[in-house]
RODO-2510 file (C-alpha; in nm, 4 decimals, decimal comma):
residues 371
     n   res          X          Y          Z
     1     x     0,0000     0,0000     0,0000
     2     x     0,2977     0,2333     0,0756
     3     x     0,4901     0,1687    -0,2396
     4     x     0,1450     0,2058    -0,4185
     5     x     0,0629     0,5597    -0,2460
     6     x     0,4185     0,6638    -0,3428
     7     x     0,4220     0,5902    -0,6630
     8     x     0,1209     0,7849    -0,7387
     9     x     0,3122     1,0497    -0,5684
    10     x     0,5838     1,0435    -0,7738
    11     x     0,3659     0,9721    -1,1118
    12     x     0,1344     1,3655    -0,9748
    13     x     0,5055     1,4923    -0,9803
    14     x     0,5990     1,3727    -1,2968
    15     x     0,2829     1,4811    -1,4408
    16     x     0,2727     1,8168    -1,2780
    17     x     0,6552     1,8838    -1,3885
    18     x     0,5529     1,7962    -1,7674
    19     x     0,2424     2,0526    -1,7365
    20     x     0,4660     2,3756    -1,6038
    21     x     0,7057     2,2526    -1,8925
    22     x     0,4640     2,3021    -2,1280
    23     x     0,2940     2,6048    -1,9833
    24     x     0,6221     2,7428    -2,0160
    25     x     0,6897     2,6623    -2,3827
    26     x     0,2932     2,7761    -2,4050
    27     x     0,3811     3,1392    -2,2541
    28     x     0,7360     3,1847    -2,4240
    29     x     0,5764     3,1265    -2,7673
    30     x     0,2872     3,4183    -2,6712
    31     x     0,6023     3,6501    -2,5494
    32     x     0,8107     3,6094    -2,8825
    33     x     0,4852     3,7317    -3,1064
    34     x     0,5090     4,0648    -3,2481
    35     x     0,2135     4,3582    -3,3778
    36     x     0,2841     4,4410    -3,6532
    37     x     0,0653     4,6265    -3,9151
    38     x    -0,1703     4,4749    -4,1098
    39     x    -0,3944     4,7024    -4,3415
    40     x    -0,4346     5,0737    -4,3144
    41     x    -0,8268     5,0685    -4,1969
    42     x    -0,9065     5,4653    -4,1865
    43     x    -0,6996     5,8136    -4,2520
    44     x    -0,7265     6,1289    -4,0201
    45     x    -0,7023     6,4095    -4,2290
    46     x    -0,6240     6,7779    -4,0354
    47     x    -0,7456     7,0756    -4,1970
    48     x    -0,6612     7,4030    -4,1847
    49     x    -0,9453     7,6047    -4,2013
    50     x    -0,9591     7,9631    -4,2911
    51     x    -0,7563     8,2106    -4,0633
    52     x    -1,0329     8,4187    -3,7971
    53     x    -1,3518     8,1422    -3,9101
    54     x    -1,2838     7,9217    -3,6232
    55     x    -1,3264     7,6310    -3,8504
    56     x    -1,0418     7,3593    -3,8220
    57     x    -1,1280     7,0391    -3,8259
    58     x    -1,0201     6,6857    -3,8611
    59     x    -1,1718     6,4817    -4,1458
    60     x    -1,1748     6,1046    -4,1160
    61     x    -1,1871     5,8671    -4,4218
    62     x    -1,2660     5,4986    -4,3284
    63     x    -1,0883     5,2681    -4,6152
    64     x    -1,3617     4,9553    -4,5785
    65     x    -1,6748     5,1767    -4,5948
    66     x    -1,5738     5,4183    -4,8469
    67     x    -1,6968     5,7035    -4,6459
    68     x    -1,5795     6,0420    -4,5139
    69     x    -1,7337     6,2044    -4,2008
    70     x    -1,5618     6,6103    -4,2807
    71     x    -1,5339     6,7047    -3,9228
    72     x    -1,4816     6,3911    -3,7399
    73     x    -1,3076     6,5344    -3,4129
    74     x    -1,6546     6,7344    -3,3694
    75     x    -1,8673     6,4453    -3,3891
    76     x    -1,6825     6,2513    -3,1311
    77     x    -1,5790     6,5710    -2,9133
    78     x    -1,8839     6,7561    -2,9683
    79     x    -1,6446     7,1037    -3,0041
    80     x    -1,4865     7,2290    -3,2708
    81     x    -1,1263     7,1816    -3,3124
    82     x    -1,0597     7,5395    -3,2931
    83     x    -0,8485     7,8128    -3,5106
    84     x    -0,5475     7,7703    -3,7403
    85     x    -0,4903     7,3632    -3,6872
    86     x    -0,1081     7,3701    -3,8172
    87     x    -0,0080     6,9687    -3,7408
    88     x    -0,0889     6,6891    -3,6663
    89     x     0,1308     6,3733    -3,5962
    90     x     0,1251     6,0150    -3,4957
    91     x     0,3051     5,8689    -3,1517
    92     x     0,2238     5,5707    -2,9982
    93     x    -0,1304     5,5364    -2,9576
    94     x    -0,1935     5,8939    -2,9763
    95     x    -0,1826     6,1685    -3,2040
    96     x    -0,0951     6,5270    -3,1316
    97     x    -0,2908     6,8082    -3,2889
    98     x    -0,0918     7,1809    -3,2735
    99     x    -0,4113     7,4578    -3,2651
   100     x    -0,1808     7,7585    -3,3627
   101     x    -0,4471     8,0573    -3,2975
   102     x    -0,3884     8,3518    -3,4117
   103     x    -0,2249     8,6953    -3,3223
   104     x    -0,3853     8,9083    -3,0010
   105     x    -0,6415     8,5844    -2,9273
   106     x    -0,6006     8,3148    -2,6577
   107     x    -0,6557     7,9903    -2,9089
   108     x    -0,3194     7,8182    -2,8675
   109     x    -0,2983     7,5054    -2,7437
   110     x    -0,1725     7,1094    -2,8006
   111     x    -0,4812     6,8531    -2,8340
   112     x    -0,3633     6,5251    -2,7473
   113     x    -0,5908     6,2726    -2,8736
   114     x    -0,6476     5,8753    -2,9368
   115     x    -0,6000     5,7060    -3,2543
   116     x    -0,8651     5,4530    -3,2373
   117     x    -1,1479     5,6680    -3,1776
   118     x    -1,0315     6,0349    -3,1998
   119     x    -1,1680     6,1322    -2,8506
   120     x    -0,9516     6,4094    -2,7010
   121     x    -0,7827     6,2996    -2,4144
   122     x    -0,6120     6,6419    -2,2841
   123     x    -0,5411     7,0011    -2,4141
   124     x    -0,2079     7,1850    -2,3515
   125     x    -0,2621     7,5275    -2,3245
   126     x    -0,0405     7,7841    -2,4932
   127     x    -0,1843     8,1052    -2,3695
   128     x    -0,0858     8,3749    -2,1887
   129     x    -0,3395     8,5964    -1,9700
   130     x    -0,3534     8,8000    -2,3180
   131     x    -0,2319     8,6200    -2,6042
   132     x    -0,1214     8,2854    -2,7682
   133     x     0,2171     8,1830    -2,8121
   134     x     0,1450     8,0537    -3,1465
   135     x     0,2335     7,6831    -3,1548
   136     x     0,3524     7,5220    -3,4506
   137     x     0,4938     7,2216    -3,5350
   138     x     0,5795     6,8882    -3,3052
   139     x     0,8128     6,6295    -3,3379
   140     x     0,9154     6,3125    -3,0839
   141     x     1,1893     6,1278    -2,8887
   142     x     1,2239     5,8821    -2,6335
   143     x     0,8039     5,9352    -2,5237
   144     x     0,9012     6,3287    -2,5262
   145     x     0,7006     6,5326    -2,7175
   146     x     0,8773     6,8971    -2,9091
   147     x     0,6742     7,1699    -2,9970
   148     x     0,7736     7,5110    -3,1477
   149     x     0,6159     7,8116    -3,0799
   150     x     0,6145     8,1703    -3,2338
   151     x     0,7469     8,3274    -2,9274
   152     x     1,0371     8,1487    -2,9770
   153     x     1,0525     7,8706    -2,6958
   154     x     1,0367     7,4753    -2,7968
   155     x     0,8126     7,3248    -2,4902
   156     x     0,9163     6,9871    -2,4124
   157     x     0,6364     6,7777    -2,2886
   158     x     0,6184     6,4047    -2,1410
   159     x     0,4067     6,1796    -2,3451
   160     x     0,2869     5,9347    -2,0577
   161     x     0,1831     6,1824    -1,8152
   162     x     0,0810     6,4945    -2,0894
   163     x     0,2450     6,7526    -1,8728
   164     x     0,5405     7,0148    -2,0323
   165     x     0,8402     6,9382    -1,8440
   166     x     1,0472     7,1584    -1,9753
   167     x     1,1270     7,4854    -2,1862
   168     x     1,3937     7,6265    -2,4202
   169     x     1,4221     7,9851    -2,5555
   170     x     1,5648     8,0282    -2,9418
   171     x     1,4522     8,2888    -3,1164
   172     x     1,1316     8,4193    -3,2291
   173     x     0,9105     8,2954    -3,5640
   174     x     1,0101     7,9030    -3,4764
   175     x     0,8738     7,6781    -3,7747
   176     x     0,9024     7,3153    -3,8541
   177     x     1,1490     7,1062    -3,6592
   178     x     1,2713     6,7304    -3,6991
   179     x     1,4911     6,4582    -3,5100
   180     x     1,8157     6,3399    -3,5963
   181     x     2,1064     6,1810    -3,4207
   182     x     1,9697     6,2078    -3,0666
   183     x     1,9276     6,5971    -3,1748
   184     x     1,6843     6,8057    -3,2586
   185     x     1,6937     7,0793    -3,5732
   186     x     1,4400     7,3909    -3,5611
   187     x     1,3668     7,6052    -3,8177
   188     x     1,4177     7,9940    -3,7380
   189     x     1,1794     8,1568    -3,9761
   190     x     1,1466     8,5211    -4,0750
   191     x     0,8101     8,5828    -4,0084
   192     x     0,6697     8,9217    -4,0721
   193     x     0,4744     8,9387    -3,7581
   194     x     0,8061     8,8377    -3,5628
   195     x     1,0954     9,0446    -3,7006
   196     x     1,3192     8,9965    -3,4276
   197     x     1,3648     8,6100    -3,4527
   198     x     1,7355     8,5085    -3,6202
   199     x     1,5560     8,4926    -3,9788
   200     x     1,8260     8,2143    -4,1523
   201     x     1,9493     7,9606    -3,8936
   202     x     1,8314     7,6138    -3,7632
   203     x     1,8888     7,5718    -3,4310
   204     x     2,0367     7,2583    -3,2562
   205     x     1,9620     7,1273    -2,9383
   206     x     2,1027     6,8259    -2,7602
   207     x     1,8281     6,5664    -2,6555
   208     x     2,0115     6,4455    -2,3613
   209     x     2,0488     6,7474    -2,2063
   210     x     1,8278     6,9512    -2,3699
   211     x     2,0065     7,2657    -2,4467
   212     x     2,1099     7,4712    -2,7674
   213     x     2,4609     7,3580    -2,8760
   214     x     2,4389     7,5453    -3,2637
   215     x     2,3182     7,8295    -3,4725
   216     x     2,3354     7,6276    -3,8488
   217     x     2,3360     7,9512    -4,1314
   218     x     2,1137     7,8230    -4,4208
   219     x     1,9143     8,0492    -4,6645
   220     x     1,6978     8,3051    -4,5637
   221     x     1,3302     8,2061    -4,4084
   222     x     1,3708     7,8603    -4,3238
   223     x     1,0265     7,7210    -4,2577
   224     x     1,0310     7,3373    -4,3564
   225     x     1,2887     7,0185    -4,2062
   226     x     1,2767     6,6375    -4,2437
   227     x     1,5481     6,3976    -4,1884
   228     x     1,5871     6,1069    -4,3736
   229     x     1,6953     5,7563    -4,2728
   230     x     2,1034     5,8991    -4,4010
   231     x     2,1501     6,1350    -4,1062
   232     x     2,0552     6,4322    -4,3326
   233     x     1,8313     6,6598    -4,3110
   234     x     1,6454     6,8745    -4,5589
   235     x     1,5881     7,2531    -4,4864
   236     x     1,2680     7,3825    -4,7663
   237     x     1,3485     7,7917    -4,7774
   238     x     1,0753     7,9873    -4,8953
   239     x     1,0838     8,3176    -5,0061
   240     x     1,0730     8,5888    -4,7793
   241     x     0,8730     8,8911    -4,9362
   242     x     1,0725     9,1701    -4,6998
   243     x     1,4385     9,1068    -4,8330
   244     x     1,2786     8,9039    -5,1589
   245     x     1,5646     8,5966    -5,1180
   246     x     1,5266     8,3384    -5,3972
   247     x     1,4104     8,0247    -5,2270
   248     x     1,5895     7,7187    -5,2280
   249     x     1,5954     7,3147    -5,0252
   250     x     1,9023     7,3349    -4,8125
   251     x     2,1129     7,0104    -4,6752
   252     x     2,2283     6,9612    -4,3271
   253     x     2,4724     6,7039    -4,2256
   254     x     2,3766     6,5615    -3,8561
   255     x     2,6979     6,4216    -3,8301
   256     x     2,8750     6,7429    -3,8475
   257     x     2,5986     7,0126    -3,8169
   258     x     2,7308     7,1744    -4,1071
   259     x     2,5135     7,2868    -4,4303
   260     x     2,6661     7,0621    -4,7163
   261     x     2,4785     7,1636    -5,0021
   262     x     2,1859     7,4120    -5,1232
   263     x     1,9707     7,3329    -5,4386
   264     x     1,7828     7,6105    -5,6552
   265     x     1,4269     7,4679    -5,6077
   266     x     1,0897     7,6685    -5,5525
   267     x     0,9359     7,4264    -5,2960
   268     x     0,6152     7,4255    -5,1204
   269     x     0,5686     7,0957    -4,8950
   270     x     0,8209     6,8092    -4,7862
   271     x     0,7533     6,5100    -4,7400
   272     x     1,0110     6,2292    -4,5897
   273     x     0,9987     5,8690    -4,4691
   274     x     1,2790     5,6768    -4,4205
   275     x     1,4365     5,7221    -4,7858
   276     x     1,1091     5,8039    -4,9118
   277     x     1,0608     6,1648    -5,0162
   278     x     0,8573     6,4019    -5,1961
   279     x     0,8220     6,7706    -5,2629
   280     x     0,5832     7,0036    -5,4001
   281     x     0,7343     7,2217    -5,6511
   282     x     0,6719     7,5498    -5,8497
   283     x     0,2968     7,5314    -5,6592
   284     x     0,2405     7,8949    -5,7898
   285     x     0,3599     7,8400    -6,1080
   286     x     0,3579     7,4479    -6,2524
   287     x     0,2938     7,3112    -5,9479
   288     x     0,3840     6,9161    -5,9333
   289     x     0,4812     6,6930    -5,7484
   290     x     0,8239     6,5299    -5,7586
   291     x     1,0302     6,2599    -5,5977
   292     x     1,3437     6,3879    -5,4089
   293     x     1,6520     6,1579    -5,4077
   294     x     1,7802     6,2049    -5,0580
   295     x     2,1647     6,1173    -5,1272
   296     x     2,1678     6,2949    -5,4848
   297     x     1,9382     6,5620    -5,3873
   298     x     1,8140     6,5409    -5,7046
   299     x     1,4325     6,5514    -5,7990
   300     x     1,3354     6,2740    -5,9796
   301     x     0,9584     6,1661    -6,1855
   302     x     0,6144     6,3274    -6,1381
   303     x     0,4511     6,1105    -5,8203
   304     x     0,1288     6,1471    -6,0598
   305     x     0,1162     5,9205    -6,3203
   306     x    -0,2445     5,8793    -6,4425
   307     x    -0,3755     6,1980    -6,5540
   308     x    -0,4895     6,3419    -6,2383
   309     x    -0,4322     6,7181    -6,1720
   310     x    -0,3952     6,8836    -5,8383
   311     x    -0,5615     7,2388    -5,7876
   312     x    -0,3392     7,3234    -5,5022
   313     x    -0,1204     7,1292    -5,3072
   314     x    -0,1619     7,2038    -4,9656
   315     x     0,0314     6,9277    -4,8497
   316     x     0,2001     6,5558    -4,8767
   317     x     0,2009     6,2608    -4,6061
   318     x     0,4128     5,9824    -4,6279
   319     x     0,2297     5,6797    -4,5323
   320     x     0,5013     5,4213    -4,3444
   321     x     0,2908     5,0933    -4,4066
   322     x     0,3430     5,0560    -4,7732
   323     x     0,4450     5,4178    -4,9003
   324     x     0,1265     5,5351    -5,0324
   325     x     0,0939     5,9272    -5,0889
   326     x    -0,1837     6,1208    -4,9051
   327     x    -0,1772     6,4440    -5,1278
   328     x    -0,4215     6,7145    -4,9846
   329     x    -0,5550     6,9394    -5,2625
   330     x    -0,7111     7,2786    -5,1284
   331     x    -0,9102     7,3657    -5,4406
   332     x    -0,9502     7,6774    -5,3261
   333     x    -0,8691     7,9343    -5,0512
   334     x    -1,1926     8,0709    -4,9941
   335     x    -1,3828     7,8314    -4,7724
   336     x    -1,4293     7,5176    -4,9775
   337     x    -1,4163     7,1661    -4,8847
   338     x    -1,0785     6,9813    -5,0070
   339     x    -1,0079     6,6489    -5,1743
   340     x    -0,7585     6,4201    -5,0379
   341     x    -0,6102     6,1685    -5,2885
   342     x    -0,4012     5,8259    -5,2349
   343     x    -0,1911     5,8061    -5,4510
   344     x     0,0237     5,4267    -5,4676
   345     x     0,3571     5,3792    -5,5216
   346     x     0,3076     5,3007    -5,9386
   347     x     0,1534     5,6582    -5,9706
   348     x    -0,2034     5,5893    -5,9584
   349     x    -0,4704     5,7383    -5,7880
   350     x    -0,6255     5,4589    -5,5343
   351     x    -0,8900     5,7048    -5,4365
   352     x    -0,9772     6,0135    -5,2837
   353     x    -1,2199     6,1632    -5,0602
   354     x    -1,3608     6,4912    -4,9100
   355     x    -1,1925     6,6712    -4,6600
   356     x    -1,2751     7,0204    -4,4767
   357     x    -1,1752     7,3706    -4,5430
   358     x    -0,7521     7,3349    -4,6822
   359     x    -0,6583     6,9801    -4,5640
   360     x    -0,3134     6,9808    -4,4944
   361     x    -0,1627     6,6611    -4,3021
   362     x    -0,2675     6,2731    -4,2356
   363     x    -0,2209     6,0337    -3,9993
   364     x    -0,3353     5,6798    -4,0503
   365     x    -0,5564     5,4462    -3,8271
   366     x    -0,4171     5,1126    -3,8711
   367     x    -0,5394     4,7591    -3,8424
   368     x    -0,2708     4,5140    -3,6289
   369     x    -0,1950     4,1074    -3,5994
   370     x     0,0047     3,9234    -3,4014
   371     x     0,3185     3,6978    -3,5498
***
């Protein structure tokens, strides 16, 4: 009876050491699966709106459905975006919305807001007791958040908790601004409205530390930056009607924080993604839209290959999953709705759907699997 009773004993062991085993092998296969993307299932479109109307919005375009709902964030928010929507762009789960405002009006402000269902989940304010400080652009790194402002401070702010955590003053009229190399690259505009910002630099700041360690001299009214997957960076100079520069798309080494090269183009919007990258060009002129080699700097083919005109380019999104080209057409400046277009990597136009008043930016609302 004894041996009996202990060799059940040690059979339960047995037994119960083969079960963990395989629990084990059970869990570590579930830990080594990845998301990853699977289809693009709806595009966010921000739009503009025309300045002092009050009517930004975010358009959202769901892929299966074929349908557009123009202002989306109102529907969900029940409140209208607000004035002068300038960007918006994907982190994480979130995406951040910069409400620029305008001029002698309290409207500035950073709406962070989910993905999946485009609720707002907290708004940043930008305000003085007076004014706005005119927010920008934003850019990310390491769950920090980088936004430019007009006055001429970048706010840092902490993605998990929403909160600025820190400031840094450049100089005033602060445009678009991009990562590279653990640094970050902002573009000191000549604004008229802000005449006493440094007009022809991009400024670089160290990410670790977070303070200004270069002034980079480029062309005059610097107002556009991406950095490609090469370490360089590309600086779109527009015009500046005060001084009347010719415009030009400057090149920035992040290796050496040097300018290495400047080339004689007219540009409008930039678009990079990895070394993926498109510009408008000549959008007042013959506006089109070409492909920019990013080690050459050379423009390449129309992205347009099936007849399709633009009215006016407003601006170009990279899509990451697959490279597809969200162009935003305005059609006009005085109030009408837009068109957004996809536009695949062979040139043709997948579709294209109504957007509010000059749609500008996308970000994309993807489906995800497990492998």
């Amino acid at each position: 009876m004894r041996n009996l009773y202990k060799n059940n004993i040690l059979f339960l062991a047995a037994a119960m050491v083969v079960f963990v085993s395989s629990c084990k092998k059970e869990s570590i296969e579930i830990a080594e699966k990845t998301q990853v993307i699977s289809d693009t299932k709806g595009i966010y479109m921000l739009c503009e709106g025309l300045m002092g109307n009050g009517n930004s919005s975010i358009s959202y375009y769901d892929v299966a459905t074929k349908t557009t709902v123009a202002d989306y964030y109102k529907q969900v928010n029940n409140v209208a975006l607000g004035e002068t929507a300038n960007d918006l762009q994907q982190y994480g789960s979130k995406m951040y919305c910069v409400v620029a405002g305008i001029q002698g009006s309290r409207q500035s402000f950073l709406d962070i807001i989910d993905i999946k269902t485009c609720k707002s989940l907290k708004r940043i304010s930008f305000n003085s007791a007076t004014d706005g400080y005119i927010p920008r652009f934003v850019a990310f790194y390491k769950d920090k958040a980088y936004v430019s402002r007009y006055d001429g401070r970048v706010s840092r702010i902490d993605t998990a908790s929403m909160a600025i955590d820190g400031e840094i003053m450049l100089s005033e009229g602060l445009e678009q601004l991009a990562v590279a190399n653990g640094k970050l690259y902002v573009c000191n505009s000549s604004h008229p409205y802000y005449q006493n910002g440094a007009k022809n630099k991009v400024s670089v700041i160290d990410l670790a530390t977070f303070t200004k360690t270069k002034d980079i001299t480029v062309n005059n009214n610097p107002v556009r930056i991406q950095a490609a997957d090469n370490g360089d960076l590309f600086v779109v100079c527009w015009n500046d009607y005060i001084i009347n520069n010719n415009p030009s798309l400057d090149r920035i080494s992040s290796t050496t924080d040097t300018k290495t090269a400047s080339y004689n183009y007219d540009l409008g919007a930039i678009a990079i993604n990895g070394s993926s990258a498109y510009v408008s060009k000549d959008i007042y002129s013959n506006p089109d839209i070409k492909a920019l080699n990013t080690v050459s700097g050379a423009l390449g083919s129309s992205l347009i290959t099936d007849g399709h005109s633009i009215n006016i380019i407003y601006g170009l999104t990279i899509n990451p999953f697959g490279k597809d080209v969200i162009v935003a057409d305005a059609n006009s400046y005085n109030g009408t709705a837009g068109t957004a277009y996809c536009v695949g990597t062979d040139g043709k136009v997948k579709f294209s759907f109504a957007t509010g008043v000059l749609p500008q930016h996308a970000v994309f609302n993807y489906s995800y699997k497990y492998e």
